[in-house]
RODO-2510 file (C-alpha; in nm, 4 decimals, decimal comma):
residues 232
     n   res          X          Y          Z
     1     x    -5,3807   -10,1782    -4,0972
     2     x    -5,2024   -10,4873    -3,9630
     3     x    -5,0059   -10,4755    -4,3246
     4     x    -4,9243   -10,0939    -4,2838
     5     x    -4,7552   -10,1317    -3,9406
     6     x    -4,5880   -10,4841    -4,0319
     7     x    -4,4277   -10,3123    -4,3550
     8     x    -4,2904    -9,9853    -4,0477
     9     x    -4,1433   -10,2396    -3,8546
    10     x    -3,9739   -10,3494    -4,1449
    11     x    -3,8386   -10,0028    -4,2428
    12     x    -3,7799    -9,8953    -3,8967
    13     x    -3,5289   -10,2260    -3,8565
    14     x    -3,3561   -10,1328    -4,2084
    15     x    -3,3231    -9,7659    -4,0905
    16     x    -3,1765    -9,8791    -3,7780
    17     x    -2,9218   -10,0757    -3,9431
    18     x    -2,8316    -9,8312    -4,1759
    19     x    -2,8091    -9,6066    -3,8869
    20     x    -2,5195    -9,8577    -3,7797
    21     x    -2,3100    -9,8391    -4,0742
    22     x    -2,1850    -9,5284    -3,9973
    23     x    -2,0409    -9,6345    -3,6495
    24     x    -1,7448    -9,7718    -3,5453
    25     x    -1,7495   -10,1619    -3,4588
    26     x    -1,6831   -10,1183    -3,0784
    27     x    -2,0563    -9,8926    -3,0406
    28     x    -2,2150   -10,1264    -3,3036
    29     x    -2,0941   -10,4159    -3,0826
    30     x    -2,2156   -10,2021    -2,7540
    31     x    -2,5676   -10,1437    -2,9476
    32     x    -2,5841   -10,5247    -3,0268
    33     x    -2,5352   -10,5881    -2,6499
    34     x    -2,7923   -10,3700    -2,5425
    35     x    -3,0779   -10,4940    -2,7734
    36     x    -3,0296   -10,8665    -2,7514
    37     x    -2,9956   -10,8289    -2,3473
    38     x    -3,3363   -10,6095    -2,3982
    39     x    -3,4717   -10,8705    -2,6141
    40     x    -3,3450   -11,1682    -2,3402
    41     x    -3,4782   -11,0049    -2,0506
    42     x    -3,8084   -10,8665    -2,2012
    43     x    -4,0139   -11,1984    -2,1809
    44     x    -4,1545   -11,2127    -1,8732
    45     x    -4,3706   -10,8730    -2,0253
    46     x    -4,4101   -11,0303    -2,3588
    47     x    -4,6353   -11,3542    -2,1935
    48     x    -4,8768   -11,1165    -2,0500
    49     x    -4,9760   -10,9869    -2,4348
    50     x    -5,2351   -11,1403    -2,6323
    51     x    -5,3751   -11,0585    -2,9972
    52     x    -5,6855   -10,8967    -2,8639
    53     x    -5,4661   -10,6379    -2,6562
    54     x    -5,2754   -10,5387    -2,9426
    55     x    -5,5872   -10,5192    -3,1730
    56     x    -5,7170   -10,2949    -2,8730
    57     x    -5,3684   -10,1362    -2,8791
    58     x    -5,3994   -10,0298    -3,2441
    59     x    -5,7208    -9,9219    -3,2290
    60     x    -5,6856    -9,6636    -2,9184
    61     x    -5,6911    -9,3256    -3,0851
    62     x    -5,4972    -9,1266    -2,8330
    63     x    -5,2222    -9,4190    -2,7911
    64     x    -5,1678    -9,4010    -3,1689
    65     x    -5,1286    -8,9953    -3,1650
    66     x    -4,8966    -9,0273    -2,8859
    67     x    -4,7178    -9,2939    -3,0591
    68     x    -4,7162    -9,0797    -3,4061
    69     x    -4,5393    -8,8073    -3,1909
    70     x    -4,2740    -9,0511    -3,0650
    71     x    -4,2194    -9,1396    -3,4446
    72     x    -4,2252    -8,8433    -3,5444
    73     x    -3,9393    -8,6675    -3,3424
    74     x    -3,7195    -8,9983    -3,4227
    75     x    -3,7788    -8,9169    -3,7980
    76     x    -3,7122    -8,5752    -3,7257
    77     x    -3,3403    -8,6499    -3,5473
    78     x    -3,2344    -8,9060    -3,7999
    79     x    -3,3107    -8,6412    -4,1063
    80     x    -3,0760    -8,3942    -3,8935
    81     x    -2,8073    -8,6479    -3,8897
    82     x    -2,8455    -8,7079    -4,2239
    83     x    -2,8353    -8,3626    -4,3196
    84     x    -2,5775    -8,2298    -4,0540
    85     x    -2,3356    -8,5545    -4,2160
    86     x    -2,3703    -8,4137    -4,5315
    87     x    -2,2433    -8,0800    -4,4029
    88     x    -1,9589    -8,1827    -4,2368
    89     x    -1,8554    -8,4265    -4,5188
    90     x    -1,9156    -8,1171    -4,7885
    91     x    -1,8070    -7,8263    -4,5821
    92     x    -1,4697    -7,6862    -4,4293
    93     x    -1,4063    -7,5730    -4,0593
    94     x    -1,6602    -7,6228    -3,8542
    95     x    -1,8061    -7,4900    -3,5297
    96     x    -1,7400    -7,6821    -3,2273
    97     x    -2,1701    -7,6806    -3,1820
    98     x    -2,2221    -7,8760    -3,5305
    99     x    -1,9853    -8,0896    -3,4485
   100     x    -2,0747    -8,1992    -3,1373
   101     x    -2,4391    -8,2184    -3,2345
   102     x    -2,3014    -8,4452    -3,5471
   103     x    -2,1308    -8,6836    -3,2674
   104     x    -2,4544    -8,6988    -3,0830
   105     x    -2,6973    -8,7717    -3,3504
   106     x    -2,4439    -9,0244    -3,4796
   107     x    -2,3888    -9,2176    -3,1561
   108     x    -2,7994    -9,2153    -3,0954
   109     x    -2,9260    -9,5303    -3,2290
   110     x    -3,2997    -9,4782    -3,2327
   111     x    -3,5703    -9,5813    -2,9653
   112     x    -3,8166    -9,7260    -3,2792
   113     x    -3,6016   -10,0574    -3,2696
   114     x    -3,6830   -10,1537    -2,8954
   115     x    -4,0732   -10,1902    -2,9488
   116     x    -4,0352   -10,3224    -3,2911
   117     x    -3,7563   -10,5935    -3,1190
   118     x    -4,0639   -10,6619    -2,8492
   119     x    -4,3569   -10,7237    -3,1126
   120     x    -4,1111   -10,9231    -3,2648
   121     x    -4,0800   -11,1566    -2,9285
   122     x    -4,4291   -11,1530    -2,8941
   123     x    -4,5155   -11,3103    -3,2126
   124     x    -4,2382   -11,5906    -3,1701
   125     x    -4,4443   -11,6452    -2,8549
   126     x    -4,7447   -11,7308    -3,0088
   127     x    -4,5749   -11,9076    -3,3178
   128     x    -4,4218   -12,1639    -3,0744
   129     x    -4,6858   -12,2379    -2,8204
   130     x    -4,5919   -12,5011    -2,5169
   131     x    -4,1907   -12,3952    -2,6222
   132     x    -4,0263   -12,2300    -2,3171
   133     x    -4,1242   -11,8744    -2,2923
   134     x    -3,6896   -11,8067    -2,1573
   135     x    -3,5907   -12,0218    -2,4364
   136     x    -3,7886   -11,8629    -2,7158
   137     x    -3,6102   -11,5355    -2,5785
   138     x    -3,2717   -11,5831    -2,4926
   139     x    -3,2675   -11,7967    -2,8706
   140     x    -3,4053   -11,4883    -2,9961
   141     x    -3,1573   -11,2596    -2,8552
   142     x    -2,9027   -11,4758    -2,9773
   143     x    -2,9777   -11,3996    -3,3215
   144     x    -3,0177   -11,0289    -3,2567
   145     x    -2,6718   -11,0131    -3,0909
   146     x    -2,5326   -11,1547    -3,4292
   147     x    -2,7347   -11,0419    -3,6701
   148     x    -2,6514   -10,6304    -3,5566
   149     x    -2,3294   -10,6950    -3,6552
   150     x    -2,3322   -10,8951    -3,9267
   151     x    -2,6191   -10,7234    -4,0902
   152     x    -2,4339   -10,4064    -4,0586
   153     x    -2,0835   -10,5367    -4,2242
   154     x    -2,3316   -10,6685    -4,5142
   155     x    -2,4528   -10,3289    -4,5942
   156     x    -2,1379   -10,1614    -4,5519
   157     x    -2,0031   -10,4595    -4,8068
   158     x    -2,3158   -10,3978    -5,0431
   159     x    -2,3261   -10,0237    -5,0381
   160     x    -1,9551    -9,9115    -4,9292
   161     x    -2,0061    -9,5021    -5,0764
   162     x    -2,1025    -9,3363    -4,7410
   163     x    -2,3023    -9,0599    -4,9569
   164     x    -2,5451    -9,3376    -5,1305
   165     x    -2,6179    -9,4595    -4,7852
   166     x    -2,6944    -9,1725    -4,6303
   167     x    -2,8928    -9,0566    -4,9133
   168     x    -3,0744    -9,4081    -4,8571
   169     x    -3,0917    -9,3657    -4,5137
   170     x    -3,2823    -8,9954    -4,5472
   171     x    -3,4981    -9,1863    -4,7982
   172     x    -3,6033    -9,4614    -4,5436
   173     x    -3,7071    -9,2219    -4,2790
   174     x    -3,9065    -9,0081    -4,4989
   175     x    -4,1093    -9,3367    -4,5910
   176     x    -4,1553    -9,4038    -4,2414
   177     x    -4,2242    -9,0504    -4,1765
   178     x    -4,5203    -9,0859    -4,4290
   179     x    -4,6116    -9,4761    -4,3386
   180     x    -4,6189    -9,3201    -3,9807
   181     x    -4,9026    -9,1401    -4,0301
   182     x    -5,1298    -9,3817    -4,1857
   183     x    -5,0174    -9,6332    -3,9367
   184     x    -5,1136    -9,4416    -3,6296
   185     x    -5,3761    -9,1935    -3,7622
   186     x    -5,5445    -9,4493    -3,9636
   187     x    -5,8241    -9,1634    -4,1313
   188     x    -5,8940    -9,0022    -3,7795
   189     x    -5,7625    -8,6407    -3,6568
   190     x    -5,6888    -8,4451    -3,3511
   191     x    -5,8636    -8,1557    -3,4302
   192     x    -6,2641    -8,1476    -3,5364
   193     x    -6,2997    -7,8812    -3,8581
   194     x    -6,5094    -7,6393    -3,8280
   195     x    -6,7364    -7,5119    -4,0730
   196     x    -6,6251    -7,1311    -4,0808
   197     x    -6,3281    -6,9195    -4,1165
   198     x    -6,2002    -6,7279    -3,8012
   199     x    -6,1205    -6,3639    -4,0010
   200     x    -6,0030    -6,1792    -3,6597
   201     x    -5,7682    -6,4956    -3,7253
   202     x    -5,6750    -6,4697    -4,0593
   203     x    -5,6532    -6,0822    -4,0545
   204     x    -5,3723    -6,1071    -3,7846
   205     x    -5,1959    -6,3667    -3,9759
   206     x    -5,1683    -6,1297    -4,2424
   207     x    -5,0358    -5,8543    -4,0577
   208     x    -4,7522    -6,0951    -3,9153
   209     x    -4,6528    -6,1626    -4,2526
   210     x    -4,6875    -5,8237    -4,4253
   211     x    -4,4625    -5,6984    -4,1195
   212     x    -4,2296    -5,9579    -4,0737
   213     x    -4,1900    -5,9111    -4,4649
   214     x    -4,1394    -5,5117    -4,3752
   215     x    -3,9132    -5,5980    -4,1122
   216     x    -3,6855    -5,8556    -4,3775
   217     x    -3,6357    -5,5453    -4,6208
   218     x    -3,5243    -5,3060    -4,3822
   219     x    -3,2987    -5,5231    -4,2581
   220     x    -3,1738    -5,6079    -4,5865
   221     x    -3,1587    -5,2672    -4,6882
   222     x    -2,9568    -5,2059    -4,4005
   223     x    -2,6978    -5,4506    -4,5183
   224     x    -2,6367    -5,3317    -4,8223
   225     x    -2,5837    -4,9694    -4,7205
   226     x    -2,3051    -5,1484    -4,4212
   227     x    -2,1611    -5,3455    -4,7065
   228     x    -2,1292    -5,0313    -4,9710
   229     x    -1,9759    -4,8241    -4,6754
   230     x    -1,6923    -5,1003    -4,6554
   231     x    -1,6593    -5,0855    -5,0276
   232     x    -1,5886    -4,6865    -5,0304
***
């Protein structure tokens, strides 16, 4: 279990740089800011952790569903970037809307990274027992505040075709997407099975489909009378 979330982290901090390469220095600089000051000023939260409260962390059902839903509708935006960036770099005009929502998605840099950033300070707690708790932070978000940027020119340097990295990029998430679940989950569900099949339940969902199928025809039918009227 331990290795399963330890191996997310890891993919959440490569998606999050990847994330980076496709902004411009000034917001990865901004971004860089923001995480080593969160880093810096997180340790006075950090000291009141311990191993057993994370074990008890990990193994709280309804903390890990919650916590599979917050994953989940990060995966969700960073596959819409991905996608909506291979639109606009494939397409012609485009709607003001797409556009916008493009600009958005691109400037968001993900929430994952802030909880992965504070495990991270936690553990160098405990590796350096007796070591000053403001020390061990601030030297921490040192190296975050340099490694944001330089980590980001690295993979622009290694990988510098935008398309392979964003193919990359909707790669990662769906990895984390499926790492997610195990990680939070972990072989327990929501929702107890039942033993029968509701047919009220499965009669209705029938109808839906045979009319929304009915509806779909007509409507297609429809068009191609419009379109043959044009025509003549």
């Amino acid at each position: 279990m331990e290795t399963v979330v330890f191996v997310l982290m890891i993919l959440v901090c490569f998606s999050f740089m990847l994330k980076q390469t496709y902004r411009k220095n000034r917001s990865v600089a901004v971004i860089a800011v923001v995480c080593a000051l969160f880093t810096g000023l997180m340790w006075p939260y950090a000291i009141e952790q311990s191993k057993t409260q994370i074990a008890d962390w990990l193994a709280d059902t309804a903390l890990m569903l919650d916590t599979a839903v917050l994953l989940t509708l990060e995966v969700i935006l960073q596959m819409t970037f991905c996608m909506l960036a291979a639109h606009v770099q494939t397409s012609g005009p485009l709607r003001k809307r797409t556009l916008w929502m493009y600009r958005a998605l691109r400037w968001f840099p993900g929430i994952l990274i802030f909880p992965v950033l504070f495990s991270a300070l936690v553990a160098l707690i405990f590796a350096f027992p007796g070591v000053s708790f403001s020390l061990l932070s601030w030297s921490m978000a040192a190296g975050v505040l340099i490694l944001i940027p330089a980590g980001t020119w690295l993979l622009r340097c290694a990988m510098p075709e935008k398309d392979v990295r964003l193919e990359l990029l909707f790669l990662v998430n769906a990895l984390i997407a499926v790492l997610g679940v195990v990680a939070t989950v972990n072989g327990r569900t929501a929702v107890a099975g039942i033993s029968g099949a509701d047919w009220s339940a499965l009669a209705a969902l029938v109808v839906i489909i045979v009319l929304g199928a009915l509806a779909g025809f007509v409507a297609y039918r429809i068009k191609l009378k419009k379109k043959a009227k044009k025509h003549y």
